[in-house]
BALOBA-1460 file (C-alpha; in Angstrom, 3 decimals):
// residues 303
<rec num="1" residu="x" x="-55.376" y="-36.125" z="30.950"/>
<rec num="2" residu="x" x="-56.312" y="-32.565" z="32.590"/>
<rec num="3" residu="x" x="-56.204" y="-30.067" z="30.107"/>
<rec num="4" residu="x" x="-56.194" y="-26.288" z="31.355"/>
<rec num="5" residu="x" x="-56.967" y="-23.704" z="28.928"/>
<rec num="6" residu="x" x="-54.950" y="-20.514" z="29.387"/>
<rec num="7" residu="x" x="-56.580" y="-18.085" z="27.275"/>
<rec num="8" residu="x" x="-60.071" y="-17.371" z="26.052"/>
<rec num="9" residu="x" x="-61.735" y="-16.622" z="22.794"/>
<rec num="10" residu="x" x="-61.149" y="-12.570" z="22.339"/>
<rec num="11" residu="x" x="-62.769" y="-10.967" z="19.464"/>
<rec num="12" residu="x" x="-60.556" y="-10.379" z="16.611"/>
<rec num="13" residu="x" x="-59.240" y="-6.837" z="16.678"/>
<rec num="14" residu="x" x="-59.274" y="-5.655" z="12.943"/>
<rec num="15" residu="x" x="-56.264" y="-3.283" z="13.845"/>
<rec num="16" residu="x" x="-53.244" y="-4.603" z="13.093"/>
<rec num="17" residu="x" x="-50.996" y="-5.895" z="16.271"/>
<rec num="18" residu="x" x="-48.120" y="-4.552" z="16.073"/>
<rec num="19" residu="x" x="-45.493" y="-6.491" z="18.045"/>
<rec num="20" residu="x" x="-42.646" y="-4.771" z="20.447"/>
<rec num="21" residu="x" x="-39.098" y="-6.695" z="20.236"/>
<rec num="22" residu="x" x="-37.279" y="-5.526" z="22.751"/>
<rec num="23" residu="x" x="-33.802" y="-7.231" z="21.411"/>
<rec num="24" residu="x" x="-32.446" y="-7.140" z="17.587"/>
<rec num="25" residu="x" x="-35.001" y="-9.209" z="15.070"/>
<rec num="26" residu="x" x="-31.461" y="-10.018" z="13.745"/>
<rec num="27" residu="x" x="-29.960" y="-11.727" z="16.352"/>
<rec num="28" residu="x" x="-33.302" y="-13.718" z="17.709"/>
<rec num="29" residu="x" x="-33.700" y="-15.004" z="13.613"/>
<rec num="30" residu="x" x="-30.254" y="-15.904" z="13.303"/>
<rec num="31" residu="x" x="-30.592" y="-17.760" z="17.001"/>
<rec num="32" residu="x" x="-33.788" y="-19.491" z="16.408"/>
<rec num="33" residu="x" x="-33.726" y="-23.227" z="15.577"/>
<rec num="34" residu="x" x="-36.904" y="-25.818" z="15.488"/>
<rec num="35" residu="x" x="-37.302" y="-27.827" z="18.699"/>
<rec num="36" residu="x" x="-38.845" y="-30.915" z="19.562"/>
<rec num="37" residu="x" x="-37.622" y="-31.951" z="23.150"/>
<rec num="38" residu="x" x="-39.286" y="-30.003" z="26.032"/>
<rec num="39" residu="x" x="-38.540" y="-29.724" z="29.603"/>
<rec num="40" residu="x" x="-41.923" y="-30.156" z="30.980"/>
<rec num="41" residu="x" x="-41.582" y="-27.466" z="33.622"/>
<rec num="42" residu="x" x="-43.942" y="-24.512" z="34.367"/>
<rec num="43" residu="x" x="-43.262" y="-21.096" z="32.070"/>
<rec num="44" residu="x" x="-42.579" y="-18.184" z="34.876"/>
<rec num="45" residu="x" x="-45.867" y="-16.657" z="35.550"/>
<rec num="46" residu="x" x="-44.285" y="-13.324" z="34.495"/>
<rec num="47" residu="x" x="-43.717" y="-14.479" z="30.834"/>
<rec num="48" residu="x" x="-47.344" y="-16.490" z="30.700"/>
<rec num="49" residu="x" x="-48.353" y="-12.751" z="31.167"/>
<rec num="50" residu="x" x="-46.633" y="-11.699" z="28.707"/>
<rec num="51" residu="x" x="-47.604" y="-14.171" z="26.413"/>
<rec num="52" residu="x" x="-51.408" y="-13.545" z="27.074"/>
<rec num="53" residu="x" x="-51.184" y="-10.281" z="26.600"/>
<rec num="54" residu="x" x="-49.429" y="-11.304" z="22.974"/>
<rec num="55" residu="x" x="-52.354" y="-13.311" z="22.094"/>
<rec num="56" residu="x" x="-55.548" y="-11.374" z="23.575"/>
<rec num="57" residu="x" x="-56.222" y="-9.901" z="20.988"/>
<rec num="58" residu="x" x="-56.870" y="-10.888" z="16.964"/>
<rec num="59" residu="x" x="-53.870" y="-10.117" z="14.055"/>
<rec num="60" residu="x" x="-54.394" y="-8.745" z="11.026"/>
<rec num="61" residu="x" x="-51.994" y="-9.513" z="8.285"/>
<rec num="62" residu="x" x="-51.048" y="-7.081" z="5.231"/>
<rec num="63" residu="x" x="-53.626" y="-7.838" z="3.190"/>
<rec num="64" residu="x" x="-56.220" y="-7.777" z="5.816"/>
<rec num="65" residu="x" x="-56.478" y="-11.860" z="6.632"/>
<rec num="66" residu="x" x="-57.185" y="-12.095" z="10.207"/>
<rec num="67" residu="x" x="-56.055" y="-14.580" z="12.702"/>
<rec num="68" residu="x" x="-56.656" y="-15.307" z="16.116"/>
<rec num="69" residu="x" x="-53.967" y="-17.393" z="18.875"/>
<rec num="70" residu="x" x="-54.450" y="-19.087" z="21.727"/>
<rec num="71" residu="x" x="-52.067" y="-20.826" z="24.305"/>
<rec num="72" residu="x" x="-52.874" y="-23.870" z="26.097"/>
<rec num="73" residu="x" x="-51.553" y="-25.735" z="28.928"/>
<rec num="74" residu="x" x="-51.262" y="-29.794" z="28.806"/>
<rec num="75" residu="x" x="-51.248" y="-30.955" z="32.788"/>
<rec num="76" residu="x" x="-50.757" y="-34.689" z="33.011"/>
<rec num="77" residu="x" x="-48.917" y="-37.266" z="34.694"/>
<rec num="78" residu="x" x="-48.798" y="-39.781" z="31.935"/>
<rec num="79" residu="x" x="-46.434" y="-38.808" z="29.495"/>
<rec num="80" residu="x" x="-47.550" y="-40.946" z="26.518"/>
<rec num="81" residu="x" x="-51.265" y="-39.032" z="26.785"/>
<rec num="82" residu="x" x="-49.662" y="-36.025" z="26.432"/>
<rec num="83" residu="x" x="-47.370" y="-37.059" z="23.799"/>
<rec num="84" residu="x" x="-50.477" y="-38.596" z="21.610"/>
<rec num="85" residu="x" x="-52.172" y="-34.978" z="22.632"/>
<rec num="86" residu="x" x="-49.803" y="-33.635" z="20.421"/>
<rec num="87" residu="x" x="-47.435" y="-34.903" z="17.149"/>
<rec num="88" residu="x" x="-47.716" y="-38.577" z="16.542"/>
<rec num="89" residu="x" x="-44.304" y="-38.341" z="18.200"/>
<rec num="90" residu="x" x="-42.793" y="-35.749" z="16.599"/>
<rec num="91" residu="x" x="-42.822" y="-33.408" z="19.592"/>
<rec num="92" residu="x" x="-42.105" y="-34.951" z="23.328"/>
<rec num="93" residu="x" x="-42.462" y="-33.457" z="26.760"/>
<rec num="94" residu="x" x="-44.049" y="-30.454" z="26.395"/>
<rec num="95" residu="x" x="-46.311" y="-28.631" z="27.988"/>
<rec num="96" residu="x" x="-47.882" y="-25.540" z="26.656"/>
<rec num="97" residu="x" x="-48.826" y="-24.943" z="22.720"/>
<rec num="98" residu="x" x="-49.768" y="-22.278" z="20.892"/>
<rec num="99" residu="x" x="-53.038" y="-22.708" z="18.408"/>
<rec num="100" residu="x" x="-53.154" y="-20.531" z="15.050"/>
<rec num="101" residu="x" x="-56.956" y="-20.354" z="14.399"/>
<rec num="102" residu="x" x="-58.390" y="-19.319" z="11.388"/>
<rec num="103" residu="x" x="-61.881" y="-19.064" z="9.703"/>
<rec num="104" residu="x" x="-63.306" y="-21.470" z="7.241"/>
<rec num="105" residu="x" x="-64.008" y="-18.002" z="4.954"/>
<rec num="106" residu="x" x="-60.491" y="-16.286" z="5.952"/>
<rec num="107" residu="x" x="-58.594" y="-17.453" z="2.147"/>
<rec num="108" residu="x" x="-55.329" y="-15.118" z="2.954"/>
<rec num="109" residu="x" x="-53.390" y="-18.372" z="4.331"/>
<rec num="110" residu="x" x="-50.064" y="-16.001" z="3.763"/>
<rec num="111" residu="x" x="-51.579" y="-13.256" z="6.589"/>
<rec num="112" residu="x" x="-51.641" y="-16.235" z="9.035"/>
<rec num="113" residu="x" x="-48.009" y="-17.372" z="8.299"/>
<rec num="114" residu="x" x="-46.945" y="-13.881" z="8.221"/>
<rec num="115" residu="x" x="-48.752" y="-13.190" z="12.039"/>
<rec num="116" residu="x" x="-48.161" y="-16.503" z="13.568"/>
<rec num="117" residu="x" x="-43.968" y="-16.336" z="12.310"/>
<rec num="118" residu="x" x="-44.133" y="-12.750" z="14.512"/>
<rec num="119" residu="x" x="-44.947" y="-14.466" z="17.553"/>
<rec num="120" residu="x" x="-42.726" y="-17.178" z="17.262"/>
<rec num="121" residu="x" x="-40.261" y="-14.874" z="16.816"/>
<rec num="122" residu="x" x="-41.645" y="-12.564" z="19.944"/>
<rec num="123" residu="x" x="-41.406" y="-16.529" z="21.808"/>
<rec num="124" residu="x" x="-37.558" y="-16.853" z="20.489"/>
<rec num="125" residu="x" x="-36.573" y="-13.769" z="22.250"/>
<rec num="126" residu="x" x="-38.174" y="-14.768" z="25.822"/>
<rec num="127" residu="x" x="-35.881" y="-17.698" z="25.618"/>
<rec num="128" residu="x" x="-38.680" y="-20.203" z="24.585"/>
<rec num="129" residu="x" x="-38.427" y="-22.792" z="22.244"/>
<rec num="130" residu="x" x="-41.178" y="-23.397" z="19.227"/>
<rec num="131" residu="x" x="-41.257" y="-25.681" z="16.011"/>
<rec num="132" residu="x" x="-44.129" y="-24.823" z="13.219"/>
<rec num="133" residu="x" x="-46.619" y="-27.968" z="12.565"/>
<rec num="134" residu="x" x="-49.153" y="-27.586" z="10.029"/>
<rec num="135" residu="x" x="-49.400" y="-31.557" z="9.723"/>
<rec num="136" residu="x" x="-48.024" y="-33.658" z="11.971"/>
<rec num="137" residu="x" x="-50.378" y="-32.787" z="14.712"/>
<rec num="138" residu="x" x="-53.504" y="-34.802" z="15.742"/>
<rec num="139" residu="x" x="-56.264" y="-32.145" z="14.704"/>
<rec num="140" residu="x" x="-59.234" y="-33.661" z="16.664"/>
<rec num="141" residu="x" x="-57.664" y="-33.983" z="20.189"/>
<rec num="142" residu="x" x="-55.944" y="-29.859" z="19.535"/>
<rec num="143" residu="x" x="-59.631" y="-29.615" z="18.225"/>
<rec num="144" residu="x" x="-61.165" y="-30.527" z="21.996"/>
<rec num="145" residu="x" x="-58.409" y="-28.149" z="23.914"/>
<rec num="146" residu="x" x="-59.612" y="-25.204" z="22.850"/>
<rec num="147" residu="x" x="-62.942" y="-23.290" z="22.507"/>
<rec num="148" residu="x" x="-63.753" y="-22.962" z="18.471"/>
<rec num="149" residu="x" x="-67.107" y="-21.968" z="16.331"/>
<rec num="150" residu="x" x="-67.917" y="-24.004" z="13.520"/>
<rec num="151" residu="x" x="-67.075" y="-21.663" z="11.531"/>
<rec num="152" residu="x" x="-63.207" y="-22.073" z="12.328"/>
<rec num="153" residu="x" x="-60.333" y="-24.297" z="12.198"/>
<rec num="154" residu="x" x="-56.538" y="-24.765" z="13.558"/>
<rec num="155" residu="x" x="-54.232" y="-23.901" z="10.671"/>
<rec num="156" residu="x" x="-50.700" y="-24.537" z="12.744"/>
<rec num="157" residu="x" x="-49.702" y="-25.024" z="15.969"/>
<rec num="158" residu="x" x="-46.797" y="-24.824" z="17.799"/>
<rec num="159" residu="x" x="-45.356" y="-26.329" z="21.089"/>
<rec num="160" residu="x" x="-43.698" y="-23.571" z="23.312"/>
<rec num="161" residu="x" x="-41.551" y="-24.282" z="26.397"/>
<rec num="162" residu="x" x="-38.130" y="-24.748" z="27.981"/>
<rec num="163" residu="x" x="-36.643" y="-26.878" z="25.371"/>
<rec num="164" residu="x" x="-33.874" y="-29.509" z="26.740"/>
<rec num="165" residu="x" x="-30.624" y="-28.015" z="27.022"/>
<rec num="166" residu="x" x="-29.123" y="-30.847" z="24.482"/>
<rec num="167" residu="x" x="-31.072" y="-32.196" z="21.582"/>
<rec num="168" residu="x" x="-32.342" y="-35.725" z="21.246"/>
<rec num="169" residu="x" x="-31.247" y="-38.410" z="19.087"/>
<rec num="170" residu="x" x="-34.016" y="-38.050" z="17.474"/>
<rec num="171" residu="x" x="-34.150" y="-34.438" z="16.818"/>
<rec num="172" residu="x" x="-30.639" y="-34.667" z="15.426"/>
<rec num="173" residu="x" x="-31.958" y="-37.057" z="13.070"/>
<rec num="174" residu="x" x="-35.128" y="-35.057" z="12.431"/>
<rec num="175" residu="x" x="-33.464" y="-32.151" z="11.382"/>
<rec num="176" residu="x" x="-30.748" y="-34.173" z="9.668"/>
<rec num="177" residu="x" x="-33.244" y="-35.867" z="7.144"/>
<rec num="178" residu="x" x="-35.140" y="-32.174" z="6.469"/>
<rec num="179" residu="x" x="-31.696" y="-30.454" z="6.123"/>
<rec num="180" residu="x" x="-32.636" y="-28.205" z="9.202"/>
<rec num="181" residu="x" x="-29.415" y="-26.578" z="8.665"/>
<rec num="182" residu="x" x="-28.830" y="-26.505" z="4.995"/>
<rec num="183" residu="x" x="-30.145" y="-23.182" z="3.276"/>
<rec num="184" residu="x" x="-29.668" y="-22.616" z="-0.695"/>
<rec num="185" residu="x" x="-27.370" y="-19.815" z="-1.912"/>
<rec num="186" residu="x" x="-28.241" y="-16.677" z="-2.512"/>
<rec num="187" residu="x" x="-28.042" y="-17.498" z="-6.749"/>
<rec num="188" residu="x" x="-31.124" y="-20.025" z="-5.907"/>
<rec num="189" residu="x" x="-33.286" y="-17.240" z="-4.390"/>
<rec num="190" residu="x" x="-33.042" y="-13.608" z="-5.441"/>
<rec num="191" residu="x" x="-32.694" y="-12.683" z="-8.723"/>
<rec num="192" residu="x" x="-32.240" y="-8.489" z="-10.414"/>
<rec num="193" residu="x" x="-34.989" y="-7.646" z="-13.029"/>
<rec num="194" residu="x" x="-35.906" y="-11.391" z="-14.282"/>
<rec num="195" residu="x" x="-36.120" y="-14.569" z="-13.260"/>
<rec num="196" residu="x" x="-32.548" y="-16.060" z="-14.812"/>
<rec num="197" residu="x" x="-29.975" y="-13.308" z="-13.502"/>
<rec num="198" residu="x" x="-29.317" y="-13.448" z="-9.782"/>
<rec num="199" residu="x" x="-28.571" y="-11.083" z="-7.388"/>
<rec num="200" residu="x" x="-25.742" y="-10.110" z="-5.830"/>
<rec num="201" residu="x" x="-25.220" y="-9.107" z="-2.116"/>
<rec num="202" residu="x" x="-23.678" y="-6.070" z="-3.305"/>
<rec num="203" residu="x" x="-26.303" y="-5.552" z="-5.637"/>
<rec num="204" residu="x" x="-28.894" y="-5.977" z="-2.570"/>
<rec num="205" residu="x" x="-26.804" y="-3.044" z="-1.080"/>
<rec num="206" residu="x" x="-28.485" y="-2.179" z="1.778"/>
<rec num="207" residu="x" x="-31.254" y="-5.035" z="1.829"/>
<rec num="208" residu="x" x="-28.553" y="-7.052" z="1.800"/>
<rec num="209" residu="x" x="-29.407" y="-8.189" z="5.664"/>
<rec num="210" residu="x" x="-32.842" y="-8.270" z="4.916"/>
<rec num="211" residu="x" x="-32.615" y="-10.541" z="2.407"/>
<rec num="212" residu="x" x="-30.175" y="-12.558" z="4.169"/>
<rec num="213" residu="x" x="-32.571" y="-12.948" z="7.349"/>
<rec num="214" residu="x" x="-35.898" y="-14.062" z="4.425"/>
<rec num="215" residu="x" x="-33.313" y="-17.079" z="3.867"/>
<rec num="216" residu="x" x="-32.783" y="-18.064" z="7.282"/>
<rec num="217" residu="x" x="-36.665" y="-18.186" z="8.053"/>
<rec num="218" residu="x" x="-38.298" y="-21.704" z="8.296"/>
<rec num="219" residu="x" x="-40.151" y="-23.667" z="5.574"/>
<rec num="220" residu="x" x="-41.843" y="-26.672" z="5.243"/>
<rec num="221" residu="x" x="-39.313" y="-29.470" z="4.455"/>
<rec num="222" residu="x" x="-36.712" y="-26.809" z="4.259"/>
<rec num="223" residu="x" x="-38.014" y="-25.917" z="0.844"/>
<rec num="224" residu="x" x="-37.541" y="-22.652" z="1.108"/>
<rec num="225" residu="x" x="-40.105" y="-21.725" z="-1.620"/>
<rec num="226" residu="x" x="-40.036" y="-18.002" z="-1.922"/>
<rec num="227" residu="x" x="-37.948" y="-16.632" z="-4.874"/>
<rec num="228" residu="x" x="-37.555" y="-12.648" z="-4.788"/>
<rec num="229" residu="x" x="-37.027" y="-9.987" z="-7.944"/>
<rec num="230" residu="x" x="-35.651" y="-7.090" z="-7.188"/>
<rec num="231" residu="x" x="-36.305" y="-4.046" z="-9.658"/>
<rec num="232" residu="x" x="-33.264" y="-2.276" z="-10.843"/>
<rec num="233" residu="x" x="-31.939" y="0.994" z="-9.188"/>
<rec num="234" residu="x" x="-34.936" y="0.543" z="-7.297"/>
<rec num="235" residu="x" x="-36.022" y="-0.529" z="-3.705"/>
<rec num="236" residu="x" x="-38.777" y="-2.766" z="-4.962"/>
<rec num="237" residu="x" x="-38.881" y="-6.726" z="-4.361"/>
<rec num="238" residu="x" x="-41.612" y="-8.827" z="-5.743"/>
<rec num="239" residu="x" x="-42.254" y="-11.922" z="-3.927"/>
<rec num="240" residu="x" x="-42.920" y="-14.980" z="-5.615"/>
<rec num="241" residu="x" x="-43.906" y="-19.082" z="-4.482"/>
<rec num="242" residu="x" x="-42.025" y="-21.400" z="-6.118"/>
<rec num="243" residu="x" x="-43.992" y="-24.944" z="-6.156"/>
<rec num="244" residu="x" x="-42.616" y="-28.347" z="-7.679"/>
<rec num="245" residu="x" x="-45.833" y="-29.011" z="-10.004"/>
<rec num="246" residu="x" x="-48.197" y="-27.092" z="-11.563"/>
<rec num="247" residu="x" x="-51.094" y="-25.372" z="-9.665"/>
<rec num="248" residu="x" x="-53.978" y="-22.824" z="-10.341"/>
<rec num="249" residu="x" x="-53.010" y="-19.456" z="-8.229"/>
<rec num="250" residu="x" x="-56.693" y="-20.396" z="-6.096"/>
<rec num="251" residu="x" x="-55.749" y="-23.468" z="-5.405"/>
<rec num="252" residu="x" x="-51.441" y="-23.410" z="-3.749"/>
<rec num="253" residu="x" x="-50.816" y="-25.744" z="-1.184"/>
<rec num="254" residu="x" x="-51.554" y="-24.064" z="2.557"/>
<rec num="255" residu="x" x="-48.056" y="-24.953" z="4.137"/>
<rec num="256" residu="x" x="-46.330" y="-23.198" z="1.271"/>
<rec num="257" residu="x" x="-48.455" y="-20.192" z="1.508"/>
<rec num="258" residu="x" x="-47.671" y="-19.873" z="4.971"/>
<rec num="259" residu="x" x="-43.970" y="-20.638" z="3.834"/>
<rec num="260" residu="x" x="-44.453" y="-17.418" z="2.188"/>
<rec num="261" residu="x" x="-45.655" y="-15.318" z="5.149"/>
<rec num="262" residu="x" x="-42.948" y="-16.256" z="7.015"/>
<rec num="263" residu="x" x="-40.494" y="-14.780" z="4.877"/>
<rec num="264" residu="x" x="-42.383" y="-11.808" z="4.636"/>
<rec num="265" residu="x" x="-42.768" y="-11.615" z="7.990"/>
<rec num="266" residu="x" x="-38.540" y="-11.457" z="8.255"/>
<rec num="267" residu="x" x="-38.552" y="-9.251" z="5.569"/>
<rec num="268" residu="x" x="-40.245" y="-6.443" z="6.809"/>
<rec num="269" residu="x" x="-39.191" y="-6.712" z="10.802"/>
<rec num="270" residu="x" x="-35.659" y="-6.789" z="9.692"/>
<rec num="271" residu="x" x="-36.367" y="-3.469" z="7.367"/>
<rec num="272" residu="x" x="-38.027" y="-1.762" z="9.843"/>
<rec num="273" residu="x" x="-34.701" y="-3.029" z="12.167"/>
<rec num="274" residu="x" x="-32.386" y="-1.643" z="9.545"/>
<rec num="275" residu="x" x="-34.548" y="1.847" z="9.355"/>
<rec num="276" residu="x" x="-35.995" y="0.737" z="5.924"/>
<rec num="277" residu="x" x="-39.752" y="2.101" z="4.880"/>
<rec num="278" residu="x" x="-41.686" y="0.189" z="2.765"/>
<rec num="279" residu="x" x="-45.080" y="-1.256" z="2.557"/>
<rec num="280" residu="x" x="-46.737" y="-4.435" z="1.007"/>
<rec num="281" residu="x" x="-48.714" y="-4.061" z="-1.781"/>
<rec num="282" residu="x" x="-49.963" y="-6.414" z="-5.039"/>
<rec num="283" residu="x" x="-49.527" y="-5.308" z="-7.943"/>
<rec num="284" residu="x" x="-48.308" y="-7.946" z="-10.142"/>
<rec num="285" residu="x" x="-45.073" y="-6.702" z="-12.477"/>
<rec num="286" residu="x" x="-45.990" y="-9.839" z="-15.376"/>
<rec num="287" residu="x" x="-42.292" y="-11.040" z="-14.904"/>
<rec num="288" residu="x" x="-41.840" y="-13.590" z="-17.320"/>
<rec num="289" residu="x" x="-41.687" y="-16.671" z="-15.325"/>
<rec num="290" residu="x" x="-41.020" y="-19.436" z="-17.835"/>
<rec num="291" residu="x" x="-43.106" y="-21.791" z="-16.634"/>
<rec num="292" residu="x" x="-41.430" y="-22.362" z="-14.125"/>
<rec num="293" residu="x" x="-44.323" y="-23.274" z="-11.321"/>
<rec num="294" residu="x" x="-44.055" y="-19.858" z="-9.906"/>
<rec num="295" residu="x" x="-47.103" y="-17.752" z="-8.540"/>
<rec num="296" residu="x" x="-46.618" y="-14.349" z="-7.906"/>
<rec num="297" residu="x" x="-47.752" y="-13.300" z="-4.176"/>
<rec num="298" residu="x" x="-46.784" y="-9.614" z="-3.368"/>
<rec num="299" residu="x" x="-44.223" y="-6.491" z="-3.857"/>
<rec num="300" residu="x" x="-42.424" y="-4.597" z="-0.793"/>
<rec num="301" residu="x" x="-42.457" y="-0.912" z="-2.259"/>
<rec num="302" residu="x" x="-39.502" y="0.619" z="-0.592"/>
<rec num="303" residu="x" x="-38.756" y="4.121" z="-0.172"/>
């Protein structure tokens, strides 16, 4: 198998990237959907450009955690090498991925799932298809595709390509036995003021949408692990992870931190769609949480 790799190692850029949609961030999250079938044709040479130019440089999350990409492109004739290149089967027929690198020191896991969700989404709107892997990809052979210190690792990856125009058996049963589809209500989500009382759309007012595009983004499993607070009369949110057992807040599981970056990551482009301000910031409001396995992450101060 001839593997040809598209981009090179670019120093990390400690200003933030700050990517240009040039369609609504509504309508490319509410078209989006995991794929797993490729087309194993050639991306135009004008959108490989495009997605260089994406990548070149190093992201820089909102607390700082940097991140670097890089795309690769998987030339072979024999179809089962590339398919054990990638997702012990998971993913078949394609072509190009996209690495998410990160350093061994780099702890903010949420930064990278926040950064790597904005390019997927930038890879939505050029009509490409993409599914997240943080597991089910064989580390060792993405490991050899790419050039990577010592000092780093791959933290996700992501095929991206022409996806077939009908999905496969067993994509249909894929996202059948994760519940690709299924989302939980609002009343499961976002709550006003506490943990126990949920929110309303109406009492969203006009995050409504915002919040309505968090529960569309992707999640390992479907879990959908982020619950939001929202302060009365206010425009704050306070962002927390949600986890099935008990953990120490230095220890949460790295899928489900990145489950937690993507949201944010829909959160704020779909503000800054709907003319919202805001920023991220921590500062922890001691919400009672009831022991309920919950780990407080960030706030959105809105103006």
């Amino acid at each position: 198998m001839t593997i040809f790799l598209i981009s090179f190692v670019f120093p990390i850029n400690l200003s933030e990237i700050e990517l240009k949609y040039e369609k609504s961030i509504i309508a490319t999250i509410s078209k989006r959907v995991s794929r797993r079938a490729y087309d194993s044709k050639e991306i135009e040479s004008s959108k490989l450009k495009k997605i260089r130019k994406i990548l070149k440089n190093g992201f820089k999350g909102p607390f700082g955690g940097k991140s670097r990409f890089t795309l690769i492109d998987c030339v072979s004739t024999d179809t089962s090498e590339k398919q054990r290149l990638g997702t012990y089967g998971f993913i078949r027929g394609a072509r190009y991925y996209i690495l998410g690198i990160l350093d061994n020191d780099e702890q903010n896991i949420v930064d990278f799932g926040y950064s790597f969700e904005k390019i997927i989404l930038k890879m939505t709107e050029l009509e490409l298809g993409t599914v997240w892997l943080g597991a089910t990809f064989r580390y060792n052979q993405f490991k050899k595709c790419t050039k990577i210190k010592t000092s780093e690792y791959i933290a996700a990856v992501t095929p991206v390509g022409y996806s077939l125009e009908k999905p496969k058996v067993y994509e249909k049963i894929i996202s059948w036995g994760i519940g690709a589809r299924k989302r939980k209500p609002w009343s499961k989500l976002f709550f006003l003021e506490n943990l126990t009382d949920s929110l309303s759309e109406n009492e969203a007012s006009k995050y409504a949408t915002v919040l309505e595009m968090v529960r569309l983004a992707p999640s390992a499993r479907n879990e959908e692990p982020w619950r939001i607070v929202k302060e009365k009369d206010s425009n704050i949110y306070h962002i927390y992870l949600k986890l099935n057992r008990r953990f120490s807040d230095d220890s949460l599981p790295s899928m489900k931190q990145m489950d937690i970056g993507i949201a944010m990551s829909h959160f704020e482009l779909t503000a800054k769609d709907q003319k919202l301000d805001g920023k991220w910031v921590k500062k922890n409001p001691n919400i009672d949480t009831n022991s309920k396995n919950l780990h407080y992450i960030a706030s959105w101060i809105g103006k």
